[in-house]
N, C-alpha and C positions, 0 to 999 in steps of 0.2 A: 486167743490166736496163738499159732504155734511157733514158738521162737524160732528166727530166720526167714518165717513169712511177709514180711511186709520188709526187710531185706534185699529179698530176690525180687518183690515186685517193683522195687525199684529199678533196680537192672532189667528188666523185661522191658517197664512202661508201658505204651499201649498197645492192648492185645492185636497183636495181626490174625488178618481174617483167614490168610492162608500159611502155610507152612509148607515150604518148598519140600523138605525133608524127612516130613512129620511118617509117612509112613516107609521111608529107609533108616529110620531113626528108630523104629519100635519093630522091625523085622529082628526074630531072634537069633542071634549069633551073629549080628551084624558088628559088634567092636571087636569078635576076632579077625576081620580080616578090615576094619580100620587103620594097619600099620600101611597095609596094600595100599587102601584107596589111597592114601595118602600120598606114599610114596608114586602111584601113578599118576597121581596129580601135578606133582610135582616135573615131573617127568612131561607131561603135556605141554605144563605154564612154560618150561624152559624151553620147547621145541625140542627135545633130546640134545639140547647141545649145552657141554659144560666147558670150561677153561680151569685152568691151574693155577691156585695162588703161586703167584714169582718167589716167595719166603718159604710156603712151608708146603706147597704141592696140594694142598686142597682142592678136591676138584668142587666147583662150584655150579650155581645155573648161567649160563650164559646169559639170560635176558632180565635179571634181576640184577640191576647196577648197585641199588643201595645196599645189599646183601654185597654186595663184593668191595664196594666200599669199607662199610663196615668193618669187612673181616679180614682188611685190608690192614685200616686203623690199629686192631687189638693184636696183628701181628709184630707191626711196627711198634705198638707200645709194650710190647716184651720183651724189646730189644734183640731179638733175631738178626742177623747177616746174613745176609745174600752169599749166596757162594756162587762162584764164578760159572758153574754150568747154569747159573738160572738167568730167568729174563729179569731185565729191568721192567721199572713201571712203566718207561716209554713205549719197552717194546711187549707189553703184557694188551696185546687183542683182544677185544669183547666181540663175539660174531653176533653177528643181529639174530634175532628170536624170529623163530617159524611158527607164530602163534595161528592158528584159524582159527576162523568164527565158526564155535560150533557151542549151540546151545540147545537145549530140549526144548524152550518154549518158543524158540525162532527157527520157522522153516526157511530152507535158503531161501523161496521166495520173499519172503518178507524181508530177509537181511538185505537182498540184493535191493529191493525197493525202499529202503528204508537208506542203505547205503547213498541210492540215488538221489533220493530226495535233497539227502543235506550237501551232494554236490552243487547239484543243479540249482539249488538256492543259497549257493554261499556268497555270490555276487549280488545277492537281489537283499539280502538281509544285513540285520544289524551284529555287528560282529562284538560278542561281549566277551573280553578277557579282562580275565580278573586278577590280579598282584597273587592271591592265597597267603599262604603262611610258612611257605617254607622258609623263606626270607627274612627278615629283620625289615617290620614294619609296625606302626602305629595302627591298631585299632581304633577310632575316634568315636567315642558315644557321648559326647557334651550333648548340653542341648539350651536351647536359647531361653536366657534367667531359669538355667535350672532342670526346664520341662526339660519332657521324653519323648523329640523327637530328635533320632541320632541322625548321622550323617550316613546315609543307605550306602554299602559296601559296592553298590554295582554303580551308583549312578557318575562318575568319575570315566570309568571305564563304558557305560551304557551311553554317555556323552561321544564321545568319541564315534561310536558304533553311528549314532545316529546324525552325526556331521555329516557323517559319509554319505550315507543314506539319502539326506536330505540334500548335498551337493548332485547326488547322479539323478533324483531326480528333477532339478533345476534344469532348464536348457540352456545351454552356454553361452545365450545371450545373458541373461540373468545373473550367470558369475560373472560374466565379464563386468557386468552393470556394477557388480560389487565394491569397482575398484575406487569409486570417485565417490564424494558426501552428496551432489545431488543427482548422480543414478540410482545412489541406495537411499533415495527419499521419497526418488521418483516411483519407483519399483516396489518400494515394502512399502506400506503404511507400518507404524508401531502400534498409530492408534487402533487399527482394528483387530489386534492379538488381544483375544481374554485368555488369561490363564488362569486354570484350575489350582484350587491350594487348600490350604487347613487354616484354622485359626489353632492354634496348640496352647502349651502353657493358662489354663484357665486359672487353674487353680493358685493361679498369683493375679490375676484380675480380681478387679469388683465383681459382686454378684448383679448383673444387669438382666432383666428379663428380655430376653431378645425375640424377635418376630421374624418369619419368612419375608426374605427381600428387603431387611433393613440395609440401608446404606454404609459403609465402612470407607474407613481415609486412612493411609499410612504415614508412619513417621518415625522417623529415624531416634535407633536410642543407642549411640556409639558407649556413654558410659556404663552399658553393661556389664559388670563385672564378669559372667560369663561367657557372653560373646560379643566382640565390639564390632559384630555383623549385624547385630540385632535389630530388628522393626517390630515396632509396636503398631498393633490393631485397633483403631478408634472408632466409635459411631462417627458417621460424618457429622462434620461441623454443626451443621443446622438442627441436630439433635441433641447430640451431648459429648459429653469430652470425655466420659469414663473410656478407660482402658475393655479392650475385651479377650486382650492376651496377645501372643505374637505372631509371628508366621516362619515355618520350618527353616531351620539352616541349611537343609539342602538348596532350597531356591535365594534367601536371603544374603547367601554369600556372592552371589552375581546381580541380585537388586539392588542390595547397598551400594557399593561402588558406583551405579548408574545413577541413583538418587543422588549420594554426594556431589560427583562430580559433572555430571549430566544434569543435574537438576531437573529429572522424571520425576513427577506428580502422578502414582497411580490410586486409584477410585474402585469400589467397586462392590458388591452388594453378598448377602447372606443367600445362599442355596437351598439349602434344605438343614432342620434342627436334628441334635443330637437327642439322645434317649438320656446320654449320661450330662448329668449336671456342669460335667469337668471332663468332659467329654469334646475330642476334635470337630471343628466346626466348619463344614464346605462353603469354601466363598469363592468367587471368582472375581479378578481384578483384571483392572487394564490401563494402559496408560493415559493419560487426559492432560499431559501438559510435556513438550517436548523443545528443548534449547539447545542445540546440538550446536546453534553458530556462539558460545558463549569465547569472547576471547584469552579465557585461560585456557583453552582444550586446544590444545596440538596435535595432538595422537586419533585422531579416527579410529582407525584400527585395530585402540584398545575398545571403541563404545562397539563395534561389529561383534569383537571377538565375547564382549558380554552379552549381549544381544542372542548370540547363536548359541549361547549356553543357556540365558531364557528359553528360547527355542526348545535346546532338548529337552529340558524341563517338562514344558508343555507336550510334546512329543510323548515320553515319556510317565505323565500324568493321566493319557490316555487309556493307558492300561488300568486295569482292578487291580487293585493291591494283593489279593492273593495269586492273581496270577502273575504279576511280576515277581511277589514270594518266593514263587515255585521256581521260576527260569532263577534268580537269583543263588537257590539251594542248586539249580541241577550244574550251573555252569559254573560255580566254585567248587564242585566237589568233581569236575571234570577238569580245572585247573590242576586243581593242588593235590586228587590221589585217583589218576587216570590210570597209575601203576600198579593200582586195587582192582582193575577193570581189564575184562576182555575186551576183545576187537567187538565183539558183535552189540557188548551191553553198552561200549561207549556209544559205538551204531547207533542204539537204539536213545538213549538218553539223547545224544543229539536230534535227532529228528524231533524232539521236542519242540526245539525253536522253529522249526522249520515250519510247523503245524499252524493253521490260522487262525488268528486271534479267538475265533467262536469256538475253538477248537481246543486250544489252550485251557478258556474261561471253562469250558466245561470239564475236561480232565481233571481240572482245580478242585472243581466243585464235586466230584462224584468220588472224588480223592478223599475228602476231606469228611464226606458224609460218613455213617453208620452203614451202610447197607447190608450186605454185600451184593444186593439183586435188584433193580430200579428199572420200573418201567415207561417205557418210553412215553406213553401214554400222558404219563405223571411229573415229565421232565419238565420243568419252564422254570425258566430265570429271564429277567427284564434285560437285562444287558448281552442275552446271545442274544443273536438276531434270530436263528433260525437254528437249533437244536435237533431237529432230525438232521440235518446234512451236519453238523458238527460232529455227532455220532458217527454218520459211516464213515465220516473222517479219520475218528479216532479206530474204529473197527478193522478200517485198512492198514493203517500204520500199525494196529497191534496192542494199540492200551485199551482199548475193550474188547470186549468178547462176549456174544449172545450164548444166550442158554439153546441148549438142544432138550431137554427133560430126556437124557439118555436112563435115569436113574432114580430110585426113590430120592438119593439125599438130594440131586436137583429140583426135582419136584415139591418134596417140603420147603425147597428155599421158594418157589416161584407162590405156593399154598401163604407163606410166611409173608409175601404183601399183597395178598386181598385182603380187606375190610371183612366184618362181623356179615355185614348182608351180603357180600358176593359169597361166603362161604357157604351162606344157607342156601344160596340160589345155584353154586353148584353142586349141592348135598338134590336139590330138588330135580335139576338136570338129570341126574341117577337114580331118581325116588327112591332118595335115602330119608328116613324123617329122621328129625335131631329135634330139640326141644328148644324154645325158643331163647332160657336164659343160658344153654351151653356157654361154655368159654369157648375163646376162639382156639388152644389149643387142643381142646378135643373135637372141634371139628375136622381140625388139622389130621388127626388121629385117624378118624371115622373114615375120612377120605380117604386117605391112604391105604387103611385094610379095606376100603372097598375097591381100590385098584386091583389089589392083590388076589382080590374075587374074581378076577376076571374084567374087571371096568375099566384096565389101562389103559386102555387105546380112546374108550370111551373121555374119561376124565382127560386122557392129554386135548381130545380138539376142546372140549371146555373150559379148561385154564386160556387154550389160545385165544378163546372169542370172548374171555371176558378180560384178560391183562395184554394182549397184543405180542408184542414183541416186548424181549426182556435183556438188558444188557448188567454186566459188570465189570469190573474192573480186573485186567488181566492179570493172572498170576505173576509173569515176569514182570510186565510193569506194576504192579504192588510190594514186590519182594526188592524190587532194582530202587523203585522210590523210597523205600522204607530201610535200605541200605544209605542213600544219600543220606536222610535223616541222620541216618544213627553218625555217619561219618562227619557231617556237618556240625550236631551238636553234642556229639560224644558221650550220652546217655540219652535213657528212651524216658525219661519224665517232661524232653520238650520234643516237636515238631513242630509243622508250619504253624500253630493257631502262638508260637512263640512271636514271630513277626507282626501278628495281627495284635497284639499287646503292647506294641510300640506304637502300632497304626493309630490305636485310636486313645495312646496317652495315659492307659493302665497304667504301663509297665515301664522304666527307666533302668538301663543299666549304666555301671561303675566306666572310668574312662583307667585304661589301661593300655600296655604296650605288648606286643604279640612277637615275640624272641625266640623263636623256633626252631629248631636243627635237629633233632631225633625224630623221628615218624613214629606216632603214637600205634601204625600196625609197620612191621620192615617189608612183609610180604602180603600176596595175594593169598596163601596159603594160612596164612593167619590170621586175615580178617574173615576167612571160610570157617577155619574153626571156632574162631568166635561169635561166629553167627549161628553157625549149630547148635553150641551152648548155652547157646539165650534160646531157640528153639527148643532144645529138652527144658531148658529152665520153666517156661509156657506149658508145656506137657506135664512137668513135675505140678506145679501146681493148678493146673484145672483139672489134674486126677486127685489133688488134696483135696480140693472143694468135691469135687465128686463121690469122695469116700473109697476111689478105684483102687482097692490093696495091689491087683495086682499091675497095676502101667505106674506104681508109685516103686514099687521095686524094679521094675523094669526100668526107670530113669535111674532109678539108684547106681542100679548094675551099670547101666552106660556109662555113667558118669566117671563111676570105679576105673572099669576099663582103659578109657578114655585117657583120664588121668595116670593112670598108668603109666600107656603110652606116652605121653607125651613126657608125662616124668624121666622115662627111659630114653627120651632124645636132650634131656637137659635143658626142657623148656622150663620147668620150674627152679633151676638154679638162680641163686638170690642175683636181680639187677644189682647195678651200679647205686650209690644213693643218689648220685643227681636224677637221676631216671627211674626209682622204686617205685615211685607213685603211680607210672605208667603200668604196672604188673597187673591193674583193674580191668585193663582190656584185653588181656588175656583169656582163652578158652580154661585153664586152670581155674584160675581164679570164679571165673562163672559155675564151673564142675562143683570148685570145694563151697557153695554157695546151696546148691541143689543137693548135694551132703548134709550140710549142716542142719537146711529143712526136715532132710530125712531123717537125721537122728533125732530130731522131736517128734516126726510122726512113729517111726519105731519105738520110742519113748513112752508113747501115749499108748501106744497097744501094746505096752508090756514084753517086747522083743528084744531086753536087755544084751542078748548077748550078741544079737545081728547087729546093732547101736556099739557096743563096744566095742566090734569090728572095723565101723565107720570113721572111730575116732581114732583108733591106735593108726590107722592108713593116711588120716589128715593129720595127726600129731608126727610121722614119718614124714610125709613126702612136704608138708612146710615149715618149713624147720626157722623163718623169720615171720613171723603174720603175728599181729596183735591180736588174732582169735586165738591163739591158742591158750591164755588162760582159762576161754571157759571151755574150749575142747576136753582139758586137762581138769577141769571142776565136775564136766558132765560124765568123765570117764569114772573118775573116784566114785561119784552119785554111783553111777550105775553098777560097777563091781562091789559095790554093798551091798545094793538090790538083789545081787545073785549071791550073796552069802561071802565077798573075796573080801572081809575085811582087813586083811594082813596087805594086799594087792591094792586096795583103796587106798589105805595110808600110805604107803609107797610110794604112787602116784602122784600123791597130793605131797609129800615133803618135797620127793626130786623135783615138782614142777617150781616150787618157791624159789628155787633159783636161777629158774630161768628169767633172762632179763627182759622177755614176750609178755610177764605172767603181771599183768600190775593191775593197779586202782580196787573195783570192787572185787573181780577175779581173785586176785592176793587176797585180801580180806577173807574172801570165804573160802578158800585154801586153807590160810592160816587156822580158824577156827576148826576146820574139820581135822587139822592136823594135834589143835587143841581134846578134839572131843575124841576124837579117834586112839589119840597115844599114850591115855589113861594109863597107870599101873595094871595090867604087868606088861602089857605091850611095851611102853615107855617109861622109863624112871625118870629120866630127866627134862626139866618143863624147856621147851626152846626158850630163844634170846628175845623175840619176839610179843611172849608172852606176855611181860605186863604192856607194851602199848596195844594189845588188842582189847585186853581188859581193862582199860582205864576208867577208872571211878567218876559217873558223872553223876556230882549234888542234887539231889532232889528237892524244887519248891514248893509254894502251894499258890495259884494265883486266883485272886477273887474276881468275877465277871462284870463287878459293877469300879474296879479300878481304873482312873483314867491317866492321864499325865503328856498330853499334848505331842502324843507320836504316830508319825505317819508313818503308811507302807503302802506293800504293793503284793500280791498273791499271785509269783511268776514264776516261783520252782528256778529253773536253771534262765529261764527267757529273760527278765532282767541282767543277769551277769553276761549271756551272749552276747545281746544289747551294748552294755557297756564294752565288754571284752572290741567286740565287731567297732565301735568307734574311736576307742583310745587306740585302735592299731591297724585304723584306716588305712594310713599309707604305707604302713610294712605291708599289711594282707597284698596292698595293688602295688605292691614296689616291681622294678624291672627285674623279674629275675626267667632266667630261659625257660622255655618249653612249658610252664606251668598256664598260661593263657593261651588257647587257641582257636575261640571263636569270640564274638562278642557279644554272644548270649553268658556268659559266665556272673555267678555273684558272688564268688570268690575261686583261687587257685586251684589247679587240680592236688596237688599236695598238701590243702588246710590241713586232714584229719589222717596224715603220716607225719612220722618224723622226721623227714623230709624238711618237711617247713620250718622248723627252727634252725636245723645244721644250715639250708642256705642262706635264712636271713638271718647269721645269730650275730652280728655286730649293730644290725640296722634294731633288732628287737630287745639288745640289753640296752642300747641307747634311748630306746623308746618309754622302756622301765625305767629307767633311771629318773628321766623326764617325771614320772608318775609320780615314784617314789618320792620324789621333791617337794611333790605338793603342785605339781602343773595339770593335772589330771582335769579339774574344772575347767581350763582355759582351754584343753584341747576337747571336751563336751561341746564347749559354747562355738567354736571355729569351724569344725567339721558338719555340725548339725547346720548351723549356717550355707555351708559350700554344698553339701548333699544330702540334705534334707529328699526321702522319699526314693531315692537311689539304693537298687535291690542290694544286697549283702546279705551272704548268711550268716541266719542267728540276729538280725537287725530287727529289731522291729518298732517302727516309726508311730505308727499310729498307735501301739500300747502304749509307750512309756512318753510322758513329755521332758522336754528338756529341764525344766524347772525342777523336777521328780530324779533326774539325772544327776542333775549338779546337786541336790541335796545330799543324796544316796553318796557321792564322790567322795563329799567334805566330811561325813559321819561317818564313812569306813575308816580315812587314813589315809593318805599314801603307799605307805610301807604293805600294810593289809593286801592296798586293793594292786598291788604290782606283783604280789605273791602270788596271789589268785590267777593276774593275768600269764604269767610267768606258765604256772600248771596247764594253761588251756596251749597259750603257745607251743608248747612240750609236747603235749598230748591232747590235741582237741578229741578224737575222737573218743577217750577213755573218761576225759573231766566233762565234757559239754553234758553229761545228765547227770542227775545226783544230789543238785542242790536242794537245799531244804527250803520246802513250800513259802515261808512269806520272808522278806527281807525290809525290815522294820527299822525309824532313825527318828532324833529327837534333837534338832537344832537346840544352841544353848543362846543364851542371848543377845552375844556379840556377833551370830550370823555365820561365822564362819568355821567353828568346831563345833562338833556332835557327837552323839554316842548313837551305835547303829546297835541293832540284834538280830539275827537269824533265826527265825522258828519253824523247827518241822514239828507237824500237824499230824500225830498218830492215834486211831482212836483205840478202846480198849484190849480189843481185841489184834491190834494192827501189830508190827513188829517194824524194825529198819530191814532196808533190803541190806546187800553186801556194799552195794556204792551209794548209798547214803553215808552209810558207817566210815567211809573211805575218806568222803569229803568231812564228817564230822571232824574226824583223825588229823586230816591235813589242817582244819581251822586252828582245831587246837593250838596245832604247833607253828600256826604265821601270827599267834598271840590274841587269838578270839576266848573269852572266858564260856566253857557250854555246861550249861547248866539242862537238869530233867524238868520242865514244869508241867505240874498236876491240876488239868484244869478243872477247877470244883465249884460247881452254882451252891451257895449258902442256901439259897431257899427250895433246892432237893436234896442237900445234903447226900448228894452221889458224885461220883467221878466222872464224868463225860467225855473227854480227851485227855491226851498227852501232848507234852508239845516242848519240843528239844527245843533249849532259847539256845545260842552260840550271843554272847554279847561280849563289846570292849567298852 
């Protein structure tokens, strides 16, 4: 694979079906006049109206506050004065923004109907506003003894929405009924509410075999260390007393209360079985014992107001989980970056809610699917009720859209879902003969060039009378939802199917606090060019796979360009370090990503000097990025390649001092600067020299030797492991801007160095701890509290705890705080490199041991540069590393090598 490839596909994540841009993107000569679009853009978003910084006369856009803000702030903190001909801030006017709805995939009719809709049903609907993030708020993902179900972000605020709701449709005999304990007994029954729920947390229950429609009883377990909401799930009495796990904290924090002090007895039985073992379990429960006249309860009022939160619950449980998913994604990311958003796309996102339940449920679903082209034919799901009209529903609103086969490539998508026999039988339509074990892609084929013969019109009524009618999903609603996504979860390796991994008790995330005051984009203008960027990024590489030399130079070029530009407005000027880590959402950063791909495929076809290019332009215009040691490695390589050995060493000295150039990079610098500056080039050996050459002893070790030591074959995955829980609570400590969803398994800053400048008092003191000899006690405490809770670099089900605390007490303290120390620094540079097995041998007082490290090379293998890096670093935190020669006696031949590091 070509270095930077699996890189960039993380930034991409999953492929979109359409590409808003993809052919203004690969029009030639379109990045010279990319300064234009820009700046006209600019120019629209603000309605042509700017205002003057009151400090320094700036003129600014008028409808972008946080831009004015901002540049508001960095005047004031340069200390500038106002001079007397200027405004004050009081008297510095924002004019309101002249923004209209004007979008290519929205014709006014739709806007206008779409506008309507979310009027005309804003009193009839539930109104969901959401806290967001801009604010200073707690994220909360506990979950009851542990499990993973979090407390749902909307359902607080979906509460609310659906009081309302549920008040107007009451007839105000009903409310009034409300006010007295025997109108509201008279009025509701309690007993006849079943509520829908989960059984969750299995995986701390007994293993019971369970059957549809067994019985279940609840009961309160206050001593939960985790939540003292907590209700435990039992078979009913007459069965058995085992545990079967709990029930969600979202509903359990207004049942407790009711059971406590109400003394509510709810009952109620198993629904239907899970596939997964440990897998959430639908039951439905209800109440079957009610004491409302108990002489300690004064308060009515309070058992109403938990009652009506049951309710919403219930209410609310109604939906499918991924289509509350979906509303959950659209109406937080229309909170908290509406300012990302035209008039017509917020339009259009809301009319979402507006949309009817059968209508939602299927958006969700054809969302979520592969397709791109789904026939109506072939549409069913148990839970719409009725699927053709959920269709025109969405067809009118504008999230679908039928095929017309205006076109070959519509036509291969509509060829692309018939079956093996509808293709023969319309090969037969046209007496065309095909063979019967054809693939189905050369039917596909056949058909097509028999369009092109003259059969098109023929072949179109055939496709109609054997797939019907054909929908897909619209490009602005694919491109608008798939912006939510990205803005919701801040990389494209999650979307919605991240929610459904909570749903059903996979997936657990860390509990952390959400301290947010910088906007991860400032402008609309910026999260445009960042999505373009990931657009060429997607083109750069499905033309790698394709082998497309030339749309691989064609991204190249854009990207050049682009970068350029944007260099030459001082977008690539180094952030602040509270904020550097945020430069990932950057259109740069994605450019110099799609670079770097490219100088390996330039690389591989021998294009040394167009690659040389690439690098001297990325070594220029980033002048702080921890790639540039290997930018600065792959340049020297390459100016050797072309015969620049004097140019090569060059290169490779000046970059050693650069304080970018570290870990393995430095290493293989150093060495090249070793082989390179031989006599006569070089008379004098650098300072460097003997620690890159340092002598390591060679032993012989026989295969039938034993001596009572364990290990474990994890390369770097053990030290993450460890690393990820001796520094549990610095990783999730309070620190700003670094958490901003609660899909997160660690900070946006772990792998800058970022992360140690702001927690460096919270992470020497945590060292220190280690170094002491506490290291075991915080294994045994954390592993305890969040056992199972995502983190990167953690991994729960490789390593046992036992295997933990062994490994802990046989490194050291000191050892293993050095180690941790490196990652903290530089996770991104230390987290690979370590050497394949990590080896230890208790002595017999239980509590010291002696560890070893063994990299695993066979004869022919060599260290890369960041093995060599970490060997280097062991050395010198006092690990003895010795060469060992592994030799079978009985072939008397050599078969591996294998670097021990032991103390």
């Amino acid at each position: 694979m070509l270095t930077g490839r699996r890189s960039l596909e993380r930034v991409i994540g999953k492929r979109r079906r359409f590409l808003p841009n993809r052919d203004a993107i690969l029009v030639e000569g379109n990045e010279k006049i990319f300064l234009e679009e820009k700046e006209a853009f600019r120019s629209t978003e603000s309605g042509a109206d700017v205002v003057s910084c009151p400090v320094c006369q700036t003129q600014l856009p008028g409808s972008d506050g946080r831009l004015i803000n901002s540049h508001l702030d960095e005047c004031l903190a340069r200390g500038r004065k106002r001079k007397l001909r200027q405004l004050t801030l009081l008297q510095f006017s924002v004019p309101k923004s002249k923004v209209q709805a004007e979008d290519p995939e929205l014709d006014a009719s739709n806007v206008t109907r779409t506008q309507s809709i979310c009027i005309s049903s804003s009193s009839n609907s539930c109104d969901l506003n959401f806290s967001g993030v801009s604010n200073q708020c707690e994220t909360i993902h506990s979950s009851t003894s542990g499990e993973d179900q979090p407390v749902s972000i909307s359902l607080r605020k979906f509460i609310e929405g659906i009081e309302t709701r549920l008040l107007e449709q009451q007839p105000s005999s009903k409310i009034d009924a409300l006010i007295g304990v025997e109108e509201f007994l008279k009025d509701y029954d309690v007993s006849s509410i079943f509520i829908p729920t989960f059984i969750v947390g299995r995986r701390y229950s007994g293993r019971e075999d369970l059957v549809f429609g067994a019985g279940i009883c609840l009961r309160r377990d206050p001593e939960n260390p985790m939540d003292q909401n907590a209700i435990k799930v039992h078979r009913s009495a007459h069965e058995s007393d085992n545990m079967l796990g709990y029930l969600p904290r979202d509903l359990t924090q207004y049942l407790s209360p009711l059971i406590d002090k109400f003394h509510l007895i709810f009952e109620g039985h198993i629904v239907s079985m899970p596939t997964d073992a440990v897998g959430a379990i639908p039951i439905q429960i209800t109440c079957k014992k009610f004491e409302l006249c108990d002489p300690f309860v004064s308060d009515i009022q309070e058992f109403m107001s938990l009652w009506k939160n049951v309710l919403c619950y219930t209410e609310l449980s109604k939906m499918t989980k991924y289509q509350n998913n979906l509303r959950v994604l659209i109406q937080e990311v229309l909170t908290s970056n509406s300012y990302l958003l035209s008039v017509s796309e917020i339009s259009f996102l809301q009319a979402f809610d507006s949309l009817s339940d059968d209508g939602q449920k299927l958006f969700a679903r054809l969302y979520a699917r592969k397709g791109p082209l789904f026939r109506m034919s072939k549409i069913w799901y148990p839970e719409i009720s009725n699927c053709f009209h959920a269709a025109n529903e969405l067809l009118e609103v504008g999230y679908l859209r039928s095929l017309q086969l205006r076109n070959d490539a519509e036509m291969e998508q509509v060829l692309g879902t018939l079956t093996l026999c509808e293709l023969q039988e319309a090969l037969s339509f046209l007496r065309q003969k095909c063979n019967r074990r054809t693939r189905k892609q050369e039917l596909i084929d056949l058909l097509l060039s028999s369009s092109k013969d003259g059969h098109g019109t023929e072949l179109q009524s055939v496709l109609l009378s054997l797939t019907g009618s054909c929908v897909e999903v619209s490009p602005l609603a694919e491109a608008l939802i798939w912006r939510a996504e990205r803005l919701f979860f801040l990389n494209g390796e999650q979307d919605l199917s991240a929610f459904m991994l909570i749903d059903l008790g996979i997936m657990k995330y860390p509990i952390y606090r959400c301290i947010n005051s910088i906007p991860v984009f400032s402008t609309r203008g910026d999260l445009i060019s960042y999505e373009e960027a990931v657009e060429v990024s997607q083109i750069m590489v499905e033309s790698v796979d394709e082998n497309n030399f030339e749309l691989v130079l064609r991204c190249i070029d854009i990207s050049v360009s682009r970068m350029l530009v944007l260099s030459g407005e001082g977008s690539l000027s180094s952030p602040g370090p509270a904020s550097a880590f945020l430069f990932q959402f950057s259109a740069s950063w994605v450019y110099s990503k799609v670079l770097s791909l490219g100088v390996s495929f330039l690389e591989r076809q021998k294009r040394y000097a167009e690659a040389i290019n690439l690098l001297k332009q990325l070594l220029r215009i980033f002048s702080s990025d921890r790639r540039r040691g290997h930018w600065a490695l792959r340049l020297s390589v390459d100016l050797e390649h072309i015969g620049h050995v004097d140019d090569s060493l060059c290169v490779a000295e000046n970059s050693l001092s650069d304080p970018w150039v570290r870990a393995g990079s430095k290493i293989a610098l150093q060495w090249r600067v070793l082989r390179l500056g031989k006599p006569p080039r070089r008379w004098k050996l650098p300072s460097f020299s003997k620690s890159v050459t340092k002598n390591i002893s060679e032993v012989h070790y026989y295969s039938g030797e034993g001596g009572g030591w364990k290990g474990v074959h994890a390369e770097s995955g053990i030290w993450l492991t460890i690393f990820g829980i001796l520094m549990w609570d610095v990783i999730f400590a309070d620190v700003p801007n670094v958490f901003r969803t609660k899909f997160q398994t660690a900070p946006l800053d772990l792998e800058t160095d970022s992360f140690y400048h702001a927690r460096e008092t919270l992470i020497e003191e945590q060292l220190k701890k280690i170094e002491e000899g506490m290291g075991e006690e915080i294994i045994i405490m954390i592993w305890e509290s969040w056992f199972g809770t995502a983190c990167q670099g953690v991994n729960w089900e490789k390593h046992s705890m036992n295997d933990l605390r062994a490994a802990v007490k046989c490194v050291g303290g000191p050892c293993l705080a050095s180690i941790c120390r490196h990652l903290a620094q530089d996770y991104c540079s230390w987290s690979r490199g370590m050497p394949d097995l990590l080896l230890w041998c208790l002595r017999e007082d239980g509590c010291t041991g002696e560890s070893k490290l063994v990299e695993v090379k066979g004869p022919r293998d060599r260290l890369s540069e960041q093995q060599r890096a970490w060997l280097l670093v062991l050395m010198d935190i006092g690990f003895n590393v010795e060469i060992l020669d592994s030799f079978d006696p009985s072939s008397m031949c050599r078969s591996k090598y294998l670097y021990i590091i032991s103390r």
